[in-house]
C-alpha positions in Angstrom: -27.9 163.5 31.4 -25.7 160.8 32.8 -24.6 162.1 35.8 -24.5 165.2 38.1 -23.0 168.7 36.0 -20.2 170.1 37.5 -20.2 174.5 37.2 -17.4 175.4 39.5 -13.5 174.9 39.8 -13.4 173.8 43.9 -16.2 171.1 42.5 -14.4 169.8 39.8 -11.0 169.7 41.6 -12.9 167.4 44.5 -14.2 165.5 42.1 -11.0 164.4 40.5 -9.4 163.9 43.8 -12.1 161.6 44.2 -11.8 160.0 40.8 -7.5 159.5 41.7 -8.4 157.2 44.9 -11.3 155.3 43.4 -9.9 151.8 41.9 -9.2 152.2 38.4 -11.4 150.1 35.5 -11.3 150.1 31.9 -13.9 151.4 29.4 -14.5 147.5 28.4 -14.7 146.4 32.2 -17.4 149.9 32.5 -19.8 149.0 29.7 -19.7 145.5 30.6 -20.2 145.7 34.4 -23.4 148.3 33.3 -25.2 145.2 31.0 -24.4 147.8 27.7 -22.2 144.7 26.2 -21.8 141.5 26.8 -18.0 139.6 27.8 -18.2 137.7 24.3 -18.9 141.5 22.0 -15.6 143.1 24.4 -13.2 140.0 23.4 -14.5 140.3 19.5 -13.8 144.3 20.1 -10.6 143.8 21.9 -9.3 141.9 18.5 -10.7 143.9 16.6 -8.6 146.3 18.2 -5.5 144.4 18.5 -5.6 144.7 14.5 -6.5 147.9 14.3 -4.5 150.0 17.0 -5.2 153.3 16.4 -8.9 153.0 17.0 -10.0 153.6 20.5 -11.9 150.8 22.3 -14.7 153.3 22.9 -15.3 154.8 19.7 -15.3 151.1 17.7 -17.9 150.0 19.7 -19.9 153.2 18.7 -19.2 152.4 15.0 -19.9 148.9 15.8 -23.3 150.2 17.2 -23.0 148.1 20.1 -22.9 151.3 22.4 -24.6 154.6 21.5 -21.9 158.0 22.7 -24.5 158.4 25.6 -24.1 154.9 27.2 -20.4 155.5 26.4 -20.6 158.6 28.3 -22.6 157.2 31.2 -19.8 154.1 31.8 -17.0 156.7 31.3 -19.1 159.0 34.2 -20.1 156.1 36.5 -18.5 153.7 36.4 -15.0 155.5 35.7 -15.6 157.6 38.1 -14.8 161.1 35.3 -16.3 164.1 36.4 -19.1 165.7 34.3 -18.4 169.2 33.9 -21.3 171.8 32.3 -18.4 173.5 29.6 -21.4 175.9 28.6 -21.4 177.6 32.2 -18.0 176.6 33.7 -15.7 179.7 34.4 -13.2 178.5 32.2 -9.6 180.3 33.3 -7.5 182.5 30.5 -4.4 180.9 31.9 -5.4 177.2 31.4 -6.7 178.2 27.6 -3.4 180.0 26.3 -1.9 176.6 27.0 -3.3 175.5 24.2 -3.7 177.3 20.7 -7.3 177.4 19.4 -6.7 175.9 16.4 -5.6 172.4 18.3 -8.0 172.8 20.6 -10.5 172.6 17.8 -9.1 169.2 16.0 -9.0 167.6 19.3 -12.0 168.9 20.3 -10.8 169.8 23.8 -11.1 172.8 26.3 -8.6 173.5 29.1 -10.8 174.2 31.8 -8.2 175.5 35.0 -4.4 175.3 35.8 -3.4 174.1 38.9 0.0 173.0 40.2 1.6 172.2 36.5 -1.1 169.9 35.6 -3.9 171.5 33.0 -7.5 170.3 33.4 -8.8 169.7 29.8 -12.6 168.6 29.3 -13.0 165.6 26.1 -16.2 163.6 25.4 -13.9 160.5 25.7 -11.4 161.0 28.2 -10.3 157.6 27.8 -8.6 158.0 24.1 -4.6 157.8 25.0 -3.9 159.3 21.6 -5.3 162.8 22.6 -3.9 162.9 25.6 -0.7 162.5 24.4 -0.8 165.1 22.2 -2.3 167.5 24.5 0.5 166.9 26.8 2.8 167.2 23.7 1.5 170.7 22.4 1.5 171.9 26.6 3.9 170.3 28.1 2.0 170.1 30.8 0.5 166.7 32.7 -3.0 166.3 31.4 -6.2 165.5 33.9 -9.1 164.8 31.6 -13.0 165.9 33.0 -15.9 164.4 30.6 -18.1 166.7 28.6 -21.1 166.2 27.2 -21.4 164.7 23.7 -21.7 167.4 21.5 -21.5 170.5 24.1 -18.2 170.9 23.3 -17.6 173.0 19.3 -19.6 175.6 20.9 -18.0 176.1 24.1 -14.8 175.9 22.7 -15.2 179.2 20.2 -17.3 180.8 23.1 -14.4 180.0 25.2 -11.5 181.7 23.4 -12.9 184.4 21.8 -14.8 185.6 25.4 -10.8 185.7 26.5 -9.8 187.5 23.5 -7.6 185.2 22.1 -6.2 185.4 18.7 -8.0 182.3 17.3 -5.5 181.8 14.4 -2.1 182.4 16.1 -1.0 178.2 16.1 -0.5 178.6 12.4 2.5 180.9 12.7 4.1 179.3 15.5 3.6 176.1 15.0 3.7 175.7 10.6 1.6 173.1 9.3 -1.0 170.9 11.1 -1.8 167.9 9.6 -4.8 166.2 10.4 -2.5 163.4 11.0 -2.6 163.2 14.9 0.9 164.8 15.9 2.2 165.2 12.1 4.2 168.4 11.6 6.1 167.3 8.3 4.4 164.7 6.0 7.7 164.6 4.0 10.7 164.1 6.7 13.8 165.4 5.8 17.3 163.2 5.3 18.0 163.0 9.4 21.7 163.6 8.7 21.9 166.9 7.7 19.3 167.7 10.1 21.8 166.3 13.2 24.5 168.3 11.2 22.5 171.6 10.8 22.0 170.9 14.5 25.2 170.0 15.6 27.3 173.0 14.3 23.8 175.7 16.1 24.9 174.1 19.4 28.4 174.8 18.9 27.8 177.7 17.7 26.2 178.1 21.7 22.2 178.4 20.0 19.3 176.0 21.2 20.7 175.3 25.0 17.4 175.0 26.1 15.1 172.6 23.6 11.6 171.2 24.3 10.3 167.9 22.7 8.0 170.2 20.8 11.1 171.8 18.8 10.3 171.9 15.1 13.6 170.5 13.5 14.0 167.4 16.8 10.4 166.6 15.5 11.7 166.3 12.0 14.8 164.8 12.9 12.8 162.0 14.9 10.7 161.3 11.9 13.5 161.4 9.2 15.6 159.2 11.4 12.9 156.2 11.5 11.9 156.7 7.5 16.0 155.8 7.2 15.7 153.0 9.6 13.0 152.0 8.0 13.9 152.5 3.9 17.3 150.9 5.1 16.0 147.6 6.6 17.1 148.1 10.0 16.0 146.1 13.1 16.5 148.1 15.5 17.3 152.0 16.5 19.5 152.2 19.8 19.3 155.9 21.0 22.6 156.2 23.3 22.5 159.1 26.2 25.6 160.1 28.0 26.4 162.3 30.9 28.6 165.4 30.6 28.8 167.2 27.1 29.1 163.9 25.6 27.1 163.5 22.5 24.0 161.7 22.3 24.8 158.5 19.5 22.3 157.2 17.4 23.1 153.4 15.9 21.6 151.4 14.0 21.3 147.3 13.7 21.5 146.2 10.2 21.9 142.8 9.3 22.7 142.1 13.1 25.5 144.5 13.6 24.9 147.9 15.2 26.3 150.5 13.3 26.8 154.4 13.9 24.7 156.6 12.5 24.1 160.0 13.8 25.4 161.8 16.5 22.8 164.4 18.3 24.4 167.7 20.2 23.8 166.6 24.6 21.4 169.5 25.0 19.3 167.8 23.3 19.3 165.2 25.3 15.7 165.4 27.5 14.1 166.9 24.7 14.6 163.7 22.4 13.8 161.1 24.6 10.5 163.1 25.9 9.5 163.4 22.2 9.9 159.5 21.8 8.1 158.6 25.2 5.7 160.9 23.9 4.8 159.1 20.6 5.1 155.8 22.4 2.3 156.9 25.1 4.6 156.4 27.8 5.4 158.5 31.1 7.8 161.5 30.1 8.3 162.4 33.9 9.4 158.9 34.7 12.7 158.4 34.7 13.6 156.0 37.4 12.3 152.9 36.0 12.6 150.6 32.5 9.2 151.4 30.7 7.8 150.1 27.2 5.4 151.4 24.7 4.5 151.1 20.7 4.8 153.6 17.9 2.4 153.8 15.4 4.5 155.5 13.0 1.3 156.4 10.5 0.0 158.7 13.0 2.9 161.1 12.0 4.0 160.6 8.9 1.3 159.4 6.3 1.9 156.6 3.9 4.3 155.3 6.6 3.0 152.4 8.1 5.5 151.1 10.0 4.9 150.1 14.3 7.8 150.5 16.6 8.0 148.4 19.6 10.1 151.0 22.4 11.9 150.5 25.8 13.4 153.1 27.5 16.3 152.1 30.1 17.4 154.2 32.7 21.2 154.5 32.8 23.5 157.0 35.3 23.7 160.1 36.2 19.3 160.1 35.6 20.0 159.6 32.0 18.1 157.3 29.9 18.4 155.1 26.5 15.9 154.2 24.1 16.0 151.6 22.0 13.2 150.8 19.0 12.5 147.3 17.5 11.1 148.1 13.8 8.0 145.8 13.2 7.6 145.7 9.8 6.3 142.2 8.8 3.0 143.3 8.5 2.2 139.5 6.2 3.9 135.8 6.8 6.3 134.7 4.8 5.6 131.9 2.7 7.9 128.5 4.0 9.2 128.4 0.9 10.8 131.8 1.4 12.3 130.6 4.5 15.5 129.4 2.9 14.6 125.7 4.0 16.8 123.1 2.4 14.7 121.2 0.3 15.1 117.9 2.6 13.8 120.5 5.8 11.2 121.9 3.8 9.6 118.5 3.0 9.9 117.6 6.2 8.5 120.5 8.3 5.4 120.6 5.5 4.6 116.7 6.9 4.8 117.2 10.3 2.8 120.5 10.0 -0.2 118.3 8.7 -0.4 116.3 11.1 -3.4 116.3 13.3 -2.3 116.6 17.2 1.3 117.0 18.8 3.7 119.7 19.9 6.2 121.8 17.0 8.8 123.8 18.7 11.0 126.8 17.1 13.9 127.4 19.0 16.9 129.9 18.6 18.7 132.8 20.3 16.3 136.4 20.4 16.4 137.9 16.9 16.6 134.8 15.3 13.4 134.9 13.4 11.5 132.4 14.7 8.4 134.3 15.1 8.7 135.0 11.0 8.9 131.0 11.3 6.2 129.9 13.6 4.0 132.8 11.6 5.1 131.1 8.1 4.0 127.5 9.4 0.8 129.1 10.3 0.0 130.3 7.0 0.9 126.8 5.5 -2.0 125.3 7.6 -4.4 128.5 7.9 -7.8 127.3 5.9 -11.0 127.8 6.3 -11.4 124.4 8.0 -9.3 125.2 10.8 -10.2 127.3 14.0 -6.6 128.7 14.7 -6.0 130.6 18.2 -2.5 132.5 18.5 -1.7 134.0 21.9 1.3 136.6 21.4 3.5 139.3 23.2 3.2 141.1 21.1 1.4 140.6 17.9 3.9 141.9 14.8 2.2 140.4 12.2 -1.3 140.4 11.5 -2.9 137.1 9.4 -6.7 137.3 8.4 -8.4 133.9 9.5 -6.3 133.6 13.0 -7.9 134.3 16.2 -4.9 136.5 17.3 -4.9 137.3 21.4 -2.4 140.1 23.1 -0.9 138.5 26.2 -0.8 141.2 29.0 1.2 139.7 32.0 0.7 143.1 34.2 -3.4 142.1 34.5 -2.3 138.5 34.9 -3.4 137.6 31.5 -0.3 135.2 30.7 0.3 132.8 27.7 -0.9 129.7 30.6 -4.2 131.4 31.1 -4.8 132.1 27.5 -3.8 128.7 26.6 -6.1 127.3 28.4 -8.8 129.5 27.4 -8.4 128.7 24.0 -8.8 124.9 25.0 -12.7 125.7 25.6 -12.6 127.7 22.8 -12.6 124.5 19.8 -9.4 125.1 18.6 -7.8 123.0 15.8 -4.4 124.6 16.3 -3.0 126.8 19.0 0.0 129.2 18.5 1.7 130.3 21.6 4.3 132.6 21.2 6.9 131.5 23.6 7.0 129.1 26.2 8.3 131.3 28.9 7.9 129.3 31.8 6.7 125.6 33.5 2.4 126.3 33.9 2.7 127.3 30.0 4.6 124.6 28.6 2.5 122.1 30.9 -0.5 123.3 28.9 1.3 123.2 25.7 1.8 119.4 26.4 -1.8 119.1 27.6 -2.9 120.7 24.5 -1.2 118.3 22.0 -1.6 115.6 23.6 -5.4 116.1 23.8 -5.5 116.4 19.9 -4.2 119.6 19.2 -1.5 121.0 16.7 0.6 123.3 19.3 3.2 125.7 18.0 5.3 127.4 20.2 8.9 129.0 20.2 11.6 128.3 23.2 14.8 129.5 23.5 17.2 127.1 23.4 20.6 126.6 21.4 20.0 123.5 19.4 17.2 121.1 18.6 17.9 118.7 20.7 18.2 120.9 23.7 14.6 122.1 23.3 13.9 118.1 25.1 16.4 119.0 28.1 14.8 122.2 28.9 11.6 121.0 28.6 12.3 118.2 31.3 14.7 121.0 33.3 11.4 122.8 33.7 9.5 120.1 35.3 7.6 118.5 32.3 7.6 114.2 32.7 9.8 113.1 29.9 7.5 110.5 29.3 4.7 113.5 28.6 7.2 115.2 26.5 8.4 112.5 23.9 4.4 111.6 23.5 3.5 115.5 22.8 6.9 116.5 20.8 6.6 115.8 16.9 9.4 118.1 15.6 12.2 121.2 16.7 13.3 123.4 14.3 16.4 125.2 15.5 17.6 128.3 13.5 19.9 131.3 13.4 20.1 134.3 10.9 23.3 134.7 9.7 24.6 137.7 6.4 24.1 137.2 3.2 27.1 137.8 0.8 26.1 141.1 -1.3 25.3 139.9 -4.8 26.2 143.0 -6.7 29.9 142.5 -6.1 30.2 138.4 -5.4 32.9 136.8 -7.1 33.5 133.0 -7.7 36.7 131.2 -8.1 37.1 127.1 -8.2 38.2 126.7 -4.7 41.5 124.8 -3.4 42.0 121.9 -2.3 42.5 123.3 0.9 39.4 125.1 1.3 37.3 121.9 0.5 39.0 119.9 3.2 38.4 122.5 5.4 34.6 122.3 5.0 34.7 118.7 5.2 36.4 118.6 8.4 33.4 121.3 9.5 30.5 119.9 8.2 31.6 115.9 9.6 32.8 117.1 13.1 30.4 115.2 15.7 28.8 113.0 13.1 28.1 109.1 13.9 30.6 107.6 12.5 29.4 104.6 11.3 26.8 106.0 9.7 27.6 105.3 5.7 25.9 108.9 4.7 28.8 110.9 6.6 31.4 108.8 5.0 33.9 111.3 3.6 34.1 110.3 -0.1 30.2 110.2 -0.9 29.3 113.4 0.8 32.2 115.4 -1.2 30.5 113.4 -4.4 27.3 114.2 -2.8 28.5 118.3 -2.8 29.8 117.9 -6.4 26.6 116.6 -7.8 24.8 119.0 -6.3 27.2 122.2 -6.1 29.7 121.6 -8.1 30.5 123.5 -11.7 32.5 121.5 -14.0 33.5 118.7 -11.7 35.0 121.5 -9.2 33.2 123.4 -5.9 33.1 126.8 -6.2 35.1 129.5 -3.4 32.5 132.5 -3.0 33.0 136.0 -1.7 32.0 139.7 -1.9 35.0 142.2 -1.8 32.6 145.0 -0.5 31.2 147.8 -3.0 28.8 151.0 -2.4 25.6 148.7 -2.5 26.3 146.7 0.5 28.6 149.9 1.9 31.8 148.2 1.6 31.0 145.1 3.6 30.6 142.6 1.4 26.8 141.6 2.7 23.5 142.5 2.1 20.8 141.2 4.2 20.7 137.8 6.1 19.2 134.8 5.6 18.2 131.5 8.0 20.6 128.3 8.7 17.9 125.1 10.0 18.4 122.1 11.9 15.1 120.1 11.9 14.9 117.2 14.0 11.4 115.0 13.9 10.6 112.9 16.6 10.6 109.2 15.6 9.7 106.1 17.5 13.3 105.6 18.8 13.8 109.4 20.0 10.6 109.3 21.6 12.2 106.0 23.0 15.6 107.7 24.2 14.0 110.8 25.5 12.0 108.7 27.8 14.7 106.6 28.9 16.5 110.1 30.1 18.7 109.8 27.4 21.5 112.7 27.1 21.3 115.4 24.1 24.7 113.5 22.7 23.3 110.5 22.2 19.6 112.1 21.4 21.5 114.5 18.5 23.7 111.3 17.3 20.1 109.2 16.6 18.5 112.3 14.9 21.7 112.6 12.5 21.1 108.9 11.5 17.8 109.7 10.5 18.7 112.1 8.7 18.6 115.6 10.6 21.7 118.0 9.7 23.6 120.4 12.2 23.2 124.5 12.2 26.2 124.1 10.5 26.0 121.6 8.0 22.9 123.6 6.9 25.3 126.6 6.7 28.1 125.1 4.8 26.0 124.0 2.2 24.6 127.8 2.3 28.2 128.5 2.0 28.6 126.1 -1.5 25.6 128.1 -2.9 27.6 130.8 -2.7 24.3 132.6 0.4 26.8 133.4 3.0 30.4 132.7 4.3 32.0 130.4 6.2 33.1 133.0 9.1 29.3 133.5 9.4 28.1 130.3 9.8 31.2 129.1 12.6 30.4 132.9 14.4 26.2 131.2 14.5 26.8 127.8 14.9 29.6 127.8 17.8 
């Protein structure tokens, strides 16, 4: 017994009073504070968990066999501060249990205890597992407050429970269809989300379904048909659009960096759908005033789908709200020579990723890849010999041999603090994955210069503006052109659709017109951007038959009529040498820093593009629409 059983309903409701004004503290924080683990077993479990985010904190350390279920029990009872309720002698209420249908009640192994003022009172043996919480609230609709039972009271107490009330025991599996053991899985094979939005469409016009509930059978297979598209399609992101009056709600997708239309949802459905995505994300359905965020682990609902959504919901007018998913599916790095690196920048980066000590920035607009980047460099230098730390917000792909950390600003646990953690931690190689302010990219620079490899991503439009920001945030320039070995700058721009490209010898015209493009800026007494040997330069290389080659895609039903299909990366590398280091120190201007890095050989966002655009990768509109 770990604490004190509670028999009776004015009891229990004091107790959780109680529990609402005590400080709150995690399970980790619980065990800890109680001697049952030690700090350096929570961090190994906390990684652990990071990696494996379905699995409840509590329940790996009970397969870990670091905690037994009754020391779990007494940190969730003490130190938690969860009433300990008696489910073999408390009165349980009829109302509160035909909340819930038995046959849920049983796979979540959970007993609704009393009803009182719309929230139910459910006793668990781990009251601290989100997942079943948010499925009990899903299945009631009804704000859950979770009382601790006793490990393995609860089976029992549950039958005793339900048939002592006379309810039908069976009755879910007519009402609700098919229960997988999947946690919140009503079809394992989602239908195509458009006919479902059309069947859907013509019920509300023809003035059925005004009133729908999150828990409505076809929105749940809607939701779940509209992410296996978004996912089979290789979309980025899913914008969920809400607007006022009979308006209907539009659903668009971003493909290749455009946002498309793709379904269009009838407005009384407007509440329900957004509840049932809060719900799957684990966020607050009755909050509607402010911006929240939250994860979807897709696999929980659909098997064989493992796909993670990262979700935000925005509050807009008239106490409507927008949702929009980013569609994590990089589960592995890419290898740098998937990249698209030109050979010259591949060569390069590979060098200055060998090195020993110093600072490697990747630097771009949001959405420009350069976490696929910094996580490919990794992978390039991730060997046995090296102790590699990665602090990330959040972590979207997973590498085996990193020591990968989620940053959590709201607890004060920032990409500073868990730089400097990692300092006393013997790292070879640190990854942080964006320098968001001054105290981090101080460390950063302390960190390389102390004989570190530091990795890091910065927003910034071009290479060379990765050294103004870094001064604009406080950093001594002298610091900065010691730590800084390289910048890789990069955008994503379409790739022309293979299935339909066609190649003509292009005009004379059309050539000029790239050469005018790819020498604008250049030094020009630099003898390698004369214009004579970099057109002989592009015939040697690109040319067929002594002529360059015009490419483009008319459009056909494999790329939808757009003439693209999927998007690669344009690179502007620039290496620090002896004399940048010497001009960044001297307060030099990023004119005359990006003139000095073209003489030694650095090319432009768009001279990387137009030579993509020779190779017949992409056009010329798309690399002047990245590169302006």
């Amino acid at each position: 017994m770990v604490a004190q059983k509670i028999v009776n309903a004015d009891r229990l409701m004091a107790a959780l009073e109680q529990q609402a004004r005590a400080p709150a503290m995690r399970i980790g924080e619980a065990l800890v504070s109680l001697g049952v683990i030690d700090e350096q077993q929570l961090q190994q479990a906390l990684a652990q968990q990071a990696r494996e985010r379905s699995m409840p904190l509590g329940e790996l350390l009970v397969q870990r066999q670091w905690v037994s279920r009754q020391e779990l029990q007494t940190a969730l009872a003490y130190k938690m501060g969860y009433p300990l309720v008696d489910v073999t002698q408390f009165p349980v209420e009829a109302q509160a249990l035909g909340k819930l249908p038995y046959l849920i009640a049983v796979r979540l192994n959970a007993l609704p205890l009393l009803l009182r003022g719309g929230r139910l009172v459910v006793a668990l043996e781990d009251p601290s597992r989100s997942e079943v919480l948010e499925e009990l609230e899903f299945h009631t609709q009804l704000k859950i407050v979770p009382a601790l039972a006793q490990f393995g009271a609860l089976p029992e107490a549950i039958q005793t429970a339900y048939e002592a009330h006379s309810l039908d025991l069976w009755a879910a599996s007519s009402e609700l269809g098919y229960i997988s053991p999947v946690i919140g899985s009503v079809d394992p094979q989602p239908e195509n989300a458009r006919q479902l939005a059309a069947t859907l469409m013509r019920e509300a016009e023809a003035g059925r379904h005004l009133q729908v509930g999150p828990a409505d059978p076809t929105l749940l297979r809607l939701v779940h048909a509209m992410i296996v598209d978004a996912h089979e399609q290789g979309v980025t992101d899913i914008h969920v659009e809400c607007y006022p009056g009979q308006e209907t709600i539009k659903v668009r997708f971003r493909k290749d960096g455009l946002l498309q239309d793709h379904l269009e949802l009838p407005y009384t459905h407007r509440q329900a759908l957004v509840s049932r995505l809060k719900i799957m994300s684990n966020l607050d359905v009755a909050e509607r005033r402010r911006p929240q965020d939250g994860r979807i682990d897709f696999a929980r609902f659909v098997p064989n789908r493992p796909v993670e959504l990262r979700v935000a919901t925005i509050p807009t007018h008239d106490g409507l709200e927008d949702v929009v998913m980013r569609i994590l599916t990089a589960a592995q790095p890419l290898p740098l020579e998937k990249l698209r690196l030109s050979a010259a920048n591949l060569d390069r980066l590979k060098e200055v990723l060998e090195r020993p000590q110093g600072l490697v920035l990747c630097v771009g607009p949001t959405g420009a890849g350069k976490t696929t980047t910094l996580h490919s460099a990794l992978s390039f230098i991730n060997v046995p010999e090296r102790k590699i730390w990665t602090a990330e917000d959040p972590i979207e792909i997973a590498q085996p041999g990193l020591r990968q950390v989620q940053i959590d600003p709201r607890i004060g646990w920032t990409y500073a603090r868990a730089l400097r953690a990692f300092l006393r931690a013997d790292p070879d190689v640190i990854m942080a994955g964006e320098v968001r302010d001054r105290d981090t990219a101080l460390v950063g620079i302390e960190a390389s210069l102390s004989g570190h490899l530091v990795l890091s991503s910065l927003y910034a439009g071009h290479a060379v503006e990765a050294v103004s920001r870094l001064v604009d945030m406080g950093l001594d320039p002298f610091n900065v052109a010691d730590a800084l070995q390289a910048v890789l700058a990069q955008r994503l721009v379409r790739r022309l659709c293979e299935k339909c490209r066609q190649t003509h010898p292009a005009t004379d015209e059309e050539v000029e017109e790239l050469l005018d493009d790819y020498l604008h800026g250049c030094p020009a007494d630099a003898p390698e951007f004369d214009r004579d040997q970099v057109l002989d330069d592009w015939l040697q290389r690109f040319g067929h038959d002594g002529r360059l080659m015009h490419h483009y895609s008319p459009g056909c039903p494999h790329c939808h009529g757009t003439g693209f299909h999927g998007r690669t990366g344009m690179h502007e590398l620039m290496v620090v040498s002896r004399e940048l280091r010497r001009l960044v120190r001297t307060g030099a201007t990023s004119e005359e820093l990006q003139q000095q890095a073209l003489r030694e050989g650095m090319r432009t966002l768009r001279q990387d593009g137009i030579e993509k655009v020779l190779q017949g990768i992409t056009s010329l509109d798309e690399v002047r629409a990245a590169s302006a």
